[in-house]
NUTI-637574 format. One line per 5 residues: their letters; for each residue x, y, z of C-alpha. Coordinates in steps of 0.5 Angstrom, whole numbers, plus 500, padded with zeros to 3 digits. Example, Ala and Ser with C-alpha at 12.3 -4.5 7.8 and 13.67 -1.06 7.14 Angstrom:
2
as> 525:491:516 ~ 527:498:514
! end
This chain:
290
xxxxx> 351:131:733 ~ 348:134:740 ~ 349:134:747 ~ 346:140:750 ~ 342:139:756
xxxxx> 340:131:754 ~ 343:126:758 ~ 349:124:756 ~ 351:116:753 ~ 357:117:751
xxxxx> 363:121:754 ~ 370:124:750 ~ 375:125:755 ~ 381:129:751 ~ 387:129:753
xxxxx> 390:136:751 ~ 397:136:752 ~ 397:130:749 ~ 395:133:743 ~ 398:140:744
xxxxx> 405:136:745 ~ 403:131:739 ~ 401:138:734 ~ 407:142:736 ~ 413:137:734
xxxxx> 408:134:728 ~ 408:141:724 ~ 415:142:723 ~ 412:148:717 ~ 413:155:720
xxxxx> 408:159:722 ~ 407:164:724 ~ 402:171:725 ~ 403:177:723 ~ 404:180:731
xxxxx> 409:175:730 ~ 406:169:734 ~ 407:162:732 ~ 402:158:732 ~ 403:151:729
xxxxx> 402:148:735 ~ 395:152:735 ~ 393:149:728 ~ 396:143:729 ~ 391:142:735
xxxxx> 385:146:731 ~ 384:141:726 ~ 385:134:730 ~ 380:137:735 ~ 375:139:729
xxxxx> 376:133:726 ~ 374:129:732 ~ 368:132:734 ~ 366:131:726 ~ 368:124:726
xxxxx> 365:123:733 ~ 359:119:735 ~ 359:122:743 ~ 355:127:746 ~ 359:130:752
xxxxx> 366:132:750 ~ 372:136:754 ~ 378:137:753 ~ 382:137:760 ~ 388:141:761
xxxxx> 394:140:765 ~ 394:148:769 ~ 401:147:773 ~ 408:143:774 ~ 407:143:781
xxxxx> 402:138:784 ~ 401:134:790 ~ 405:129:787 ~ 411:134:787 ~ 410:135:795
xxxxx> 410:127:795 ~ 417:127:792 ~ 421:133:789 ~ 424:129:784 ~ 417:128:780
xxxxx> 418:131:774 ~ 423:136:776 ~ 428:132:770 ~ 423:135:765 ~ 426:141:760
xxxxx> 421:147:760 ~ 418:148:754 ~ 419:151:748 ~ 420:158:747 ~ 415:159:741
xxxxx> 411:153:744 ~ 410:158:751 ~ 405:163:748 ~ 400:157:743 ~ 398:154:750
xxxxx> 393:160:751 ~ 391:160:744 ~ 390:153:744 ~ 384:154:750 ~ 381:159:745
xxxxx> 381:153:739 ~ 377:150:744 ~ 372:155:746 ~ 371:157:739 ~ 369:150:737
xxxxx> 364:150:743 ~ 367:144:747 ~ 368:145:754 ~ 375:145:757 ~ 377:144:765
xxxxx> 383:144:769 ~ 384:144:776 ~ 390:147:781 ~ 395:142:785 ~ 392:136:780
xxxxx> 395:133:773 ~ 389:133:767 ~ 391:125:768 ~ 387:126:775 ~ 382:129:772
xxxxx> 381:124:767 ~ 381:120:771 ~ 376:123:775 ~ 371:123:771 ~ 372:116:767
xxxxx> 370:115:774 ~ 364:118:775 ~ 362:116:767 ~ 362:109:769 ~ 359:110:774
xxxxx> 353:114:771 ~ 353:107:765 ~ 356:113:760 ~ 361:110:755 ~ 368:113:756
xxxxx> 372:114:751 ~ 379:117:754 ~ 382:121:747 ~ 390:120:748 ~ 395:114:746
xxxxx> 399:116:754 ~ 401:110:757 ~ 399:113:764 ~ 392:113:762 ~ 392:105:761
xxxxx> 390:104:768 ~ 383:106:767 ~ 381:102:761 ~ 376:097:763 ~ 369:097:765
xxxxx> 366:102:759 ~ 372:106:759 ~ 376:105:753 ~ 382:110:750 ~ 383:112:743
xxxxx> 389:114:739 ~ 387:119:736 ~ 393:119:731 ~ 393:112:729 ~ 385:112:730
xxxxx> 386:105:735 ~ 382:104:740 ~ 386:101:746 ~ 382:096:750 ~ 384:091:755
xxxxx> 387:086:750 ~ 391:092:747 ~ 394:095:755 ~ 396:087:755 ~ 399:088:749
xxxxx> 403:093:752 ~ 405:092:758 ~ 404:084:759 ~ 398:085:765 ~ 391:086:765
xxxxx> 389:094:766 ~ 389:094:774 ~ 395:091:774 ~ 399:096:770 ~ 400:101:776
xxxxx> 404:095:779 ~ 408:093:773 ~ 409:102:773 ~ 411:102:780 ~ 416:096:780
xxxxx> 419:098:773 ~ 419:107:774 ~ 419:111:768 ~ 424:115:766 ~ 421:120:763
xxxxx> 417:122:769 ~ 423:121:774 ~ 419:116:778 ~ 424:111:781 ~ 422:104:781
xxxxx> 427:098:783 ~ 433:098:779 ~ 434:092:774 ~ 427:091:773 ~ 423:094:766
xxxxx> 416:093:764 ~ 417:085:762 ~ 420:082:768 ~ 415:087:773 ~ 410:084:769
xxxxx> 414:076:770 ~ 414:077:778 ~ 406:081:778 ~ 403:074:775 ~ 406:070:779
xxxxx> 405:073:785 ~ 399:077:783 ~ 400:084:786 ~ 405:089:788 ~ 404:087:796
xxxxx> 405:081:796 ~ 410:080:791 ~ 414:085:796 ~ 412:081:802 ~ 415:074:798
xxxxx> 421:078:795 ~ 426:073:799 ~ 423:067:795 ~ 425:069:789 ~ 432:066:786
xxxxx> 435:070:782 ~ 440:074:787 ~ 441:082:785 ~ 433:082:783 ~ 432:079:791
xxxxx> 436:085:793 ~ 433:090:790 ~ 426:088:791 ~ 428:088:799 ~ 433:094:800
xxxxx> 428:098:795 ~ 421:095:797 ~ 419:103:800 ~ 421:106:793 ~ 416:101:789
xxxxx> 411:104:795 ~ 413:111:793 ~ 413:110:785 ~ 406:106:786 ~ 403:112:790
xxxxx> 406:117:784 ~ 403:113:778 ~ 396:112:780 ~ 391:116:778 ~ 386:120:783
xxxxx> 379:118:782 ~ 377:123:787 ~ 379:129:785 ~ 374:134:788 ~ 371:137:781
xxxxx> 367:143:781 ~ 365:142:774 ~ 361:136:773 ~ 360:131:767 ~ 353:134:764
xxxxx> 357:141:763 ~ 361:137:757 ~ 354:137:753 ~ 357:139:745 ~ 353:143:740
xxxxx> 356:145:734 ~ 360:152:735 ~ 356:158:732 ~ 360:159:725 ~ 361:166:725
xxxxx> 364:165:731 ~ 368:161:729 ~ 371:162:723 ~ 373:169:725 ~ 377:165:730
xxxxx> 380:162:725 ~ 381:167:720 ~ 385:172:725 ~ 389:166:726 ~ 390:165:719
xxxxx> 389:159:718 ~ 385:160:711 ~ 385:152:709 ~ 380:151:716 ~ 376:157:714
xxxxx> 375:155:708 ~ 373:148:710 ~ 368:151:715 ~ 365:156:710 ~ 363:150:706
! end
C-alpha cells in the first residue's frame, strides 16, 4: 500500500490516546529498557499501529494526537475534565516514544494547541467527506459517534468492528446526529459534563424521539407528565445548552496540515528496525526482518 502524492480514496484517522490508553492498561508485562523507561505502552501501541497499516486498504493515514489538558472547552466550563487523575507516572515518559513509533513507521501525526484530537478529527472527517474521500475514524470512543454518517465510518480497532449508523443506534438509541443531544441531556461522567440530573442515555433518547431534538424538547419541557423530569428539564435547561456545546465536536478547527499531507509509504526498514531494536522490542523486529 502507497499514498504518497496520489490523491487520496480513502482516509484512516487514528485515535492516538485511545490506542495509547488501550496498549497501556492491556499489557500488564513489565517492560522495561535498559535506561529504565518502561515501554509497555510503546509496544503495545507499536504493534496495534503495525498491524493496522499492514491490514489496511487506506492510503492516507494519521494518527491525531491530544497535545494539552487546557482546551477551549476548559474556558467554557473550569470543571471540564478537571475530575481526571494525571497520568500514570511510568505512563508519562512512553507518550514521546509513542510519536516516535509513529514516525518510525512513516504514518503522519497532528496535534493542535487549545483543541482536543477529537476536534481534530473531526475536522478532517469534515473535510474528507467533503473531498468524497472514505473516512474511517480508527477509535471505539463514543465521543467520536457523532460524525458516523455520510462516508464516515469508525472502526474498533480491538474488536476489529465497524460502527456505522445501525451500531451508534445500538448504542445510544438515536440516529448519529442525534447523539449530541442524547450526550448534552444525560452528561458523561467521565468528562464532568453536567447534563440534567435523572436522565441517562435511554430516557434522553425517549424524550429526543419524540420531540425530535434538544431545543424543542427544552421549549415543550412543561408538557411533559412526569413530574421531577419536568423539573429538571425546566431549572436545568442552560445546563443541557452548556453540556451540548461542550460534547460537540469542531468541524472547524483551523488546521495547518492538510489531509494530502497523511499519504502513506512504507517506512524505510532500516529505520525502522533500529527504532525497534533500541526499544527492545525484539519479537517486532524479527517480524520486520522477515
Amino acid at each position: 500500500m502507497s499514498g504518497g502524492d496520489k490523491k487520496p480514496k480513502h482516509v484512516y484517522l487514528i485515535d492516538g490516546s485511545g490506542f495509547i490508553f488501550r496498549a497501556y492498561y492491556g499489557i500488564k508485562a513489565d517492560m522495561v529498557r535498559p535506561d529504565g523507561v518502561s515501554v509497555n505502552a510503546v509496544y503495545g501501541y507499536t504493534r496495534m499501529l503495525m498491524k493496522l497499516v499492514e491490514d489496511t486498504d487506506a492510503d492516507h493515514i494519521a494518527v491525531v494526537f491530544d497535545r494539552a489538558r487546557k482546551t477551549f472547552r476548559s474556558d467554557i466550563y473550569p470543571d471540564y475534565k478537571a475530575n481526571r487523575d494525571a497520568p500514570p507516572d511510568d505512563l508519562i515518559p512512553q507518550f514521546e516514544l509513542v510519536r516516535d513509533a509513529t514516525r518510525a513507521l512513516n504514518v503522519a501525526a497532528v496535534d493542535m494547541d487549545g483543541f482536543e484530537a477529537d476536534d481534530l478529527i473531526a475536522t478532517y472527517a469534515r473535510l474528507g467527506k467533503e473531498a468524497g474521500l472514505k473516512v474511517t475514524v480508527v477509535s471505539a470512543d463514543k465521543d467520536l459517534m457523532q460524525l458516523v454518517g455520510d462516508g464516515v465510518e469508525m472502526l474498533d480497532p480491538m474488536k476489529q468492528r465497524l460502527i456505522g449508523p445501525d451500531q451508534v443506534m445500538e448504542k445510544f438509541g438515536v440516529a448519529p446526529e442525534k447523539v449530541i443531544d442524547v450526550q448534552a441531556l444525560a452528561g458523561d461522567s467521565a468528562d464532568n459534563v453536567p447534563g440534567v440530573p435523572g436522565i441517562g442515555v435511554k430516557t434522553a433518547a425517549l424524550l429526543l424521539n419524540e420531540y425530535g431534538d434538544l431545543e424543542t424538547l427544552l421549549e415543550r419541557a412543561s408538557e411533559i407528565k412526569q413530574n421531577k423530569r419536568r423539573e429538571n428539564l425546566i431549572e436545568f435547561a442552560d445546563l443541557a445548552r452548556l453540556s451540548k456545546e461542550l460534547v460537540t465536536l469542531k468541524v472547524d478547527v483551523p488546521v495547518t496540515t492538510q489531509l494530502d499531507e497523511f499519504g502513506w509509504q512504507a517506512p524505510e526498514p532500516s529505520i525502522l528496525l533500529t527504532w525497534l531494536k533500541d526499544q527492545g522490542f525484539r519479537s517486532l523486529a524479527t517480524k520486520v526482518a522477515t
